[in-house]
KEPA-583324 format. One line per 4 residues: for each residue y, z, x of C-alpha. Coordinates in Angstrom, 2 decimals, m for minus. Example, Ala and Ser with C-alpha at 12.3 -4.5 7.8 and 13.67 -1.06 7.14 Angstrom:
2
m4.50,7.80,12.30 ~ m1.06,7.14,13.67
//
This chain:
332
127.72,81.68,133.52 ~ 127.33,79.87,136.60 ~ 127.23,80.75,140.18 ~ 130.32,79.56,140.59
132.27,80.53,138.25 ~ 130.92,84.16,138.65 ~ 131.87,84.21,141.91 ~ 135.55,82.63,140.98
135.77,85.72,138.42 ~ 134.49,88.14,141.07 ~ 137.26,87.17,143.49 ~ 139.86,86.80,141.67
139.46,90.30,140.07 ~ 138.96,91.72,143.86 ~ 141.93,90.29,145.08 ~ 143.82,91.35,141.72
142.69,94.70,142.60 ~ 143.61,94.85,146.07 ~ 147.03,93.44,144.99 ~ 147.74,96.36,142.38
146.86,99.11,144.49 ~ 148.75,97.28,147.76 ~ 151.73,97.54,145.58 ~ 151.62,101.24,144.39
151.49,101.96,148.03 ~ 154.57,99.40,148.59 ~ 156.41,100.93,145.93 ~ 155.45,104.69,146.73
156.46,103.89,150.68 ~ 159.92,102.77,149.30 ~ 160.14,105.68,146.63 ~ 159.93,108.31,149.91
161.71,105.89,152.72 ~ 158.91,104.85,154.58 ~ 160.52,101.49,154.97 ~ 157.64,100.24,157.83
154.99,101.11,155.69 ~ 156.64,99.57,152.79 ~ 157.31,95.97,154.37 ~ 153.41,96.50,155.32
152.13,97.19,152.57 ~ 154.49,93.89,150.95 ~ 152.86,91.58,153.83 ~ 149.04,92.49,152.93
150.06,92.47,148.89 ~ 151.57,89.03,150.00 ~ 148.29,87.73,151.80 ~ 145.87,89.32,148.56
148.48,87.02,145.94 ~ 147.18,83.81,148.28 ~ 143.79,84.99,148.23 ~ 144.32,85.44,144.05
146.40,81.47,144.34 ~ 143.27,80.19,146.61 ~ 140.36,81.32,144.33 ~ 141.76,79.69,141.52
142.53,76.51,143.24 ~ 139.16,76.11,144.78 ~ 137.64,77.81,141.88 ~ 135.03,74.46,142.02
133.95,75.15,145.96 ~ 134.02,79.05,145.66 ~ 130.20,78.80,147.21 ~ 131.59,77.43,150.48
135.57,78.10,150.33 ~ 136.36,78.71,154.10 ~ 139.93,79.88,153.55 ~ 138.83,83.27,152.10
137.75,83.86,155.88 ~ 141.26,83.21,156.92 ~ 143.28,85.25,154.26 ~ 140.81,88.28,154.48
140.97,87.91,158.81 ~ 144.82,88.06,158.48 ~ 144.68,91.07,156.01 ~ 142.56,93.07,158.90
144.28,91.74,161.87 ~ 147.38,92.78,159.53 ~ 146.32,96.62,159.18 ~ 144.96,97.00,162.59
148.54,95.65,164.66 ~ 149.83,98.40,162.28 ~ 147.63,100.86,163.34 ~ 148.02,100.22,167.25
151.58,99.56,167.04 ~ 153.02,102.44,164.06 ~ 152.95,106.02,164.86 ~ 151.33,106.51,161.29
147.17,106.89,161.43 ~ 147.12,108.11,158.05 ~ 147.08,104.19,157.88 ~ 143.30,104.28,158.52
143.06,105.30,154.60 ~ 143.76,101.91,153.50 ~ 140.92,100.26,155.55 ~ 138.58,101.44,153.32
139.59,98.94,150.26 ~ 140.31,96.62,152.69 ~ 136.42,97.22,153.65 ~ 135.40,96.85,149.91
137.19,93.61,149.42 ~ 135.79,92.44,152.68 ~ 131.99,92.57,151.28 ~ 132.77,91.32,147.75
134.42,88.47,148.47 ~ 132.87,86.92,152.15 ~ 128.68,86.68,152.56 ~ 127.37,89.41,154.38
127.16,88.74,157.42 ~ 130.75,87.54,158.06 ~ 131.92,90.49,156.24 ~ 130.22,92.92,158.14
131.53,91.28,161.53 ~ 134.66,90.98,160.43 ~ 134.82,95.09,159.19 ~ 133.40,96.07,162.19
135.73,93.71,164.47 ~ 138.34,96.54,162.38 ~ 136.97,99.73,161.98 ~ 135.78,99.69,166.27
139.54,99.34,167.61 ~ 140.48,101.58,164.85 ~ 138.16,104.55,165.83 ~ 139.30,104.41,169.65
142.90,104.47,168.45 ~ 142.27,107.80,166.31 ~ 140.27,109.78,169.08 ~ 143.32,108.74,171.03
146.24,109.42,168.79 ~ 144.40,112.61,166.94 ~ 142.24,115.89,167.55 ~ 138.69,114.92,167.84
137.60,116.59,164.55 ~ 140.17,114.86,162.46 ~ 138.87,111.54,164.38 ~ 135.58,111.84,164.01
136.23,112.74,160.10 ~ 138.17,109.91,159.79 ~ 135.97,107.57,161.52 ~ 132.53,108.71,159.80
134.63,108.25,156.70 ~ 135.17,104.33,157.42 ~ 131.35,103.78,158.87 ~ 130.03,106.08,155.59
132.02,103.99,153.28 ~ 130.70,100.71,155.17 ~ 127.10,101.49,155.42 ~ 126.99,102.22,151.77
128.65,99.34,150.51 ~ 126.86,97.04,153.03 ~ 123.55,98.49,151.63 ~ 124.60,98.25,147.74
125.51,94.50,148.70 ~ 122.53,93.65,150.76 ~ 120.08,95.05,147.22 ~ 122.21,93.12,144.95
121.83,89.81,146.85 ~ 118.11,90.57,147.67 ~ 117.80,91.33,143.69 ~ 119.83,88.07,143.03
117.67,85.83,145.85 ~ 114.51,87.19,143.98 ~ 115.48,86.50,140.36 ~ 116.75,82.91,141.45
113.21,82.48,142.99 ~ 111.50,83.77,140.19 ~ 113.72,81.17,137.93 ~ 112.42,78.25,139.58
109.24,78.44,140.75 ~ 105.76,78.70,139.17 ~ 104.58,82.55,139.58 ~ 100.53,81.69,139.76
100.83,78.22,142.05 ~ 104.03,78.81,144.10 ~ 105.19,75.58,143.16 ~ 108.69,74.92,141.92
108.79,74.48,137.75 ~ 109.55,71.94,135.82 ~ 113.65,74.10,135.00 ~ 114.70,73.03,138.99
113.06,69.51,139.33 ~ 116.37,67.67,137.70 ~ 118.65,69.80,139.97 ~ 117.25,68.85,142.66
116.45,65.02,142.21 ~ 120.27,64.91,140.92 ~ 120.76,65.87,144.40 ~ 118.11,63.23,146.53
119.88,60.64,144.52 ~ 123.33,61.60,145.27 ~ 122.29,62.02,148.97 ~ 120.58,58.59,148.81
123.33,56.76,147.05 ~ 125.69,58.24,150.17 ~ 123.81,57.50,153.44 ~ 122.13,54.35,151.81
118.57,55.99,152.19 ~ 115.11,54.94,149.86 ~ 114.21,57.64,147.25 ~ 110.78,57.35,146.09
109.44,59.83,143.24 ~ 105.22,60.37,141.71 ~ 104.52,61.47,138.41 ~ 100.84,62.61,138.68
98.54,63.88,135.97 ~ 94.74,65.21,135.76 ~ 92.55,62.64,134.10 ~ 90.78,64.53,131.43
92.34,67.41,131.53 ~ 91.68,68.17,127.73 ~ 87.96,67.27,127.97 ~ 87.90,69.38,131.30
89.55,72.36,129.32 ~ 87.03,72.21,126.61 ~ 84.28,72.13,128.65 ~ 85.41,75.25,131.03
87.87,76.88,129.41 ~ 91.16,77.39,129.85 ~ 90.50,79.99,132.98 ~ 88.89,77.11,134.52
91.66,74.57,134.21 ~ 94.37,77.02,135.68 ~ 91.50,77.70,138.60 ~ 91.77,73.83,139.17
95.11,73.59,139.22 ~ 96.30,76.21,141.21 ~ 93.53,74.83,143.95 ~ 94.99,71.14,143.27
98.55,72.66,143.70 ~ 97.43,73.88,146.98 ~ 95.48,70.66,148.28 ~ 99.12,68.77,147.34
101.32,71.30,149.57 ~ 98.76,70.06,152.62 ~ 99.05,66.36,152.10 ~ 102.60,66.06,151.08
105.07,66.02,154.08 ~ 108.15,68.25,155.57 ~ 110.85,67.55,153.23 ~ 109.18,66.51,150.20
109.24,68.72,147.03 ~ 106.39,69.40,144.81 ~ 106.97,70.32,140.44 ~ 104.60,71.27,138.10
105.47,69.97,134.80 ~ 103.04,71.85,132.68 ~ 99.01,72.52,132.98 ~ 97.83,69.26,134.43
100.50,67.55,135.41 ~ 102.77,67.62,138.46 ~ 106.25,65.58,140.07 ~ 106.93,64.86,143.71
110.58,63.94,145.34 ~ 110.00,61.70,148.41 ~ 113.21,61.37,150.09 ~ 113.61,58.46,152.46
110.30,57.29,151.34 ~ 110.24,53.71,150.52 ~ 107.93,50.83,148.51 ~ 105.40,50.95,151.26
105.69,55.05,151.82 ~ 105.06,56.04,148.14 ~ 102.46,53.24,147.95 ~ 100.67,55.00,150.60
101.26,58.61,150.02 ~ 100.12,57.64,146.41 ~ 96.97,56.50,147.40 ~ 96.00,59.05,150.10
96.53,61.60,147.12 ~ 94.41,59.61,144.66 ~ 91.58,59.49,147.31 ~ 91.90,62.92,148.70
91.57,64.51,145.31 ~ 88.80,62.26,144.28 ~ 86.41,63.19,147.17 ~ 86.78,66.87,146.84
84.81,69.29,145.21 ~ 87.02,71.41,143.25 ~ 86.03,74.97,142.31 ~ 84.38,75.34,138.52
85.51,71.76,137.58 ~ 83.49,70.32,140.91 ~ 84.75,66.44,140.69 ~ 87.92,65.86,139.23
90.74,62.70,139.49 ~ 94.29,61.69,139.05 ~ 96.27,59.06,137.72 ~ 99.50,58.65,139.43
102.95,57.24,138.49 ~ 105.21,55.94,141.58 ~ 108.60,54.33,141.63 ~ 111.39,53.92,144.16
114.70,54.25,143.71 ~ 116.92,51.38,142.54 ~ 120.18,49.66,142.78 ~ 121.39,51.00,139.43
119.58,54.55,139.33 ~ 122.15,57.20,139.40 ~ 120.54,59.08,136.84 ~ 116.87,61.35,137.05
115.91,60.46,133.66 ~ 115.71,56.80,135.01 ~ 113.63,57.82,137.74 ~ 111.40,60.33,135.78
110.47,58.07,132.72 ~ 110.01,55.22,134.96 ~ 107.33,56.97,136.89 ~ 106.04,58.74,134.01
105.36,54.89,132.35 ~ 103.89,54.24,135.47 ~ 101.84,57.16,135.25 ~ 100.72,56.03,131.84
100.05,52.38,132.94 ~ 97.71,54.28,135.50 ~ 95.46,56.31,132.94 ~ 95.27,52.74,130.16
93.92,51.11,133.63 ~ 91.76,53.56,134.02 ~ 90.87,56.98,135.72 ~ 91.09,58.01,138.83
94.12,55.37,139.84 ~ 98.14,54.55,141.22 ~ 100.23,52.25,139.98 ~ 103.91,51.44,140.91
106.86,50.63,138.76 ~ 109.85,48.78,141.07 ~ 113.22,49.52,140.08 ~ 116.18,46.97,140.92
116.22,46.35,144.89 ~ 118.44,48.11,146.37 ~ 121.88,46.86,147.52 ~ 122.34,46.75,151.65
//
C-alpha cells in the first residue's frame, strides 16, 4: 500500500470516528434537552462529514491536501467559541478527541500549533469559570493527553523516516540504491519536460571489476567501491543524485546539465578516478555512459538504456574512457 493511499485510509477512518462519537453526544444532548449542546455537537459532526467528503475527493493529493487545515481549524475554533461563550465547561471533555484527530490527520507541527492555539484559551477559561483543583485537573488532563500522543506520533514518523531511508539507500556506501533511481529520474524528466530545462544522466562502471575481484577478493572490491562512492559525492555537484546499481557500477541524474555539462563532468570523473590511488586495488578506471535528454524522452528506460549502450560503447573502445549517446534535440 502506498503512502497515499494509507494516509487516505487513515483519514477517512479518523474522521469516521470523530463523526460517530460527535453524534452519540448529539443524540445523547437531545435525549436529556441540552438543545445548545446538541446543535454543537450537529455543527462539528457536520464539519468531520466534509473532512470524511474531502479525503475521498482528494484521496490522490492526501500528501499535500491543504483543506484538512481548514476543516480541522473550524472544528477547534468551533469547540473553543463554545467554551467561552456556553456556561457548560464540562465541554473541555470533548477536546481531547478533537486533540487525537488533530495529530492523525495534519503533520506535526501544524497539529501541535493548532492544539495548543485550543487547549491555552481553554485552560484560562477553566481557572476562571471553576475551582482551581478541578482546573488544574482538567487542564493537566488536555496537556497529558497531548504530550503523549504528540510523542507516540513524533516515534512513529521518526520510525517511518528511518525505514523509508533504509529502503532507498545503500547501508555500507550511503548512496541511494538502484529501488529509488526510477522514482526519481521519473521526476527530473517531468520537471524538465515543464520548465523546458536539459536533463543529462551517466551510467558508469569499473573496468575490470571481475579481474579486480579475483585478484583481491571480494572484501577488496567492496573496499574500492565504497572509497569510489565517496570520491563521486566530492566531484558531483549540489543537486545531482548519485545510484549504485550493483558492485561496480553506479548512475548519476544531472539536472539542468546539458551536452557540454555531462561532456565535462564525464570527463573530470574519468580523469579524477584514473589518477588516484585507491586503497587495496591501488590504480583502478571507469568507463562511462552519458546522454542528455531528448525531444521524445518521457520515459527513464529511454534514458537508462541509452546511457547504459553508451556505457558499453565506452568499455569495446577501451578502458579507462566516456562516450556520449545524443538523444533527439530538444524542442525550444
Amino acid at each position: 500500500m502506498t503512502e497515499t493511499r494509507l494516509r487516505t485510509w487513515t483519514h477517512s477512518v479518523s474522521y469516521g470516528l470523530a463523526t460517530l462519537f460527535i453524534f452519540t453526544l448529539a443524540l445523547q444532548n437531545l435525549r436529556y434537552g441540552f438543545y445548545e449542546l446538541f446543535y454543537l455537537a450537529a455543527g462539528l459532526a457536520a464539519l468531520t462529514i466534509a473532512g470524511i467528503a474531502y479525503t475521498v475527493l482528494s484521496r490522490r493529493h492526501q500528501l499535500s491536501a491543504p483543506g484538512h487545515l481548514i476543516i480541522l481549524s473550524g472544528l477547534n475554533s468551533g469547540l473553543l467559541a463554545a467554551m467561552l461563550t456556553m456556561n457548560n465547561t464540562g465541554i473541555t471533555h470533548w477536546a481531547m478527541p478533537l486533540l487525537l484527530l488533530n495529530l492523525l490527520i495534519l503533520p506535526l507541527r501544524q497539529a501541535l500549533t493548532l492544539s495548543l492555539l485550543l487547549i491555552a484559551p481553554m485552560t484560562i477559561v477553566l481557572f476562571v469559570k471553576q475551582p482551581p483543583m478541578e482546573a488544574l485537573t482538567a487542564a493537566s488532563g488536555l496537556f497529558i493527553v497531548l504530550i503523549v500522543a504528540t510523542l507516540y506520533i513524533w516515534h512513529y514518523d521518526h520510525m517511518a523516516q528511518s525505514a523509508e531511508d533504509l529502503a532507498i539507500t545503500d547501508p555500507v556506501t550511503g548512496a541511494h540504491n538502484a529501488r529509488f533511481l526510477d522514482e526519481t529520474l521519473q521526476k527530473e524528466v517531468s520537471r524538465a519536460i515543464t520548465t523546458g530545462h536539459c536533463l543529462s544522466v551517466i551510467n558508469l562502471t569499473i573496468d575490470y571489476a571481475d579481474e579486480a575481484a579475483d585478484l583481491h577478493g571480494q572484501p577488496g572490491m567492496q573496499t574500492l567501491f565504497c572509497s569510489m562512492t565517496q570520491h563521486l559525492f566530492g566531484v558531483i555537484r549540489a543537486g545531482d543524485s548519485l545510484y549504485t546499481l550493483n558492485d561496480s557500477e553506479f548512475f548519476l541524474i544531472l539536472p539542468f546539465t546539458p551536452e557540454e555539462g555531462v561532456r565535462v563532468i564525464a570527463e573530470r570523473i574519468r580523469r579524477t578516478i584514473s589518477e588516484n590511488q585507491w586503497p587495496v586495488i591501488g590504480k583502478a578506471t571507469v568507463s562511462l555512459g552519458c546522454t542528455t535528454r531528448g525531444s521524445n524522452d518521457t520515459r527513464t528506460d529511454t534514458l537508462r538504456t541509452r546511457a547504459h549502450h553508451a556505457m558499453l560503447e565506452a568499455r569495446r573502445r577501451g578502458a579507462d574512457s566516456a562516450w556520449f549517446s545524443p538523444g533527439e534535440t530538444l524542442e525550444t
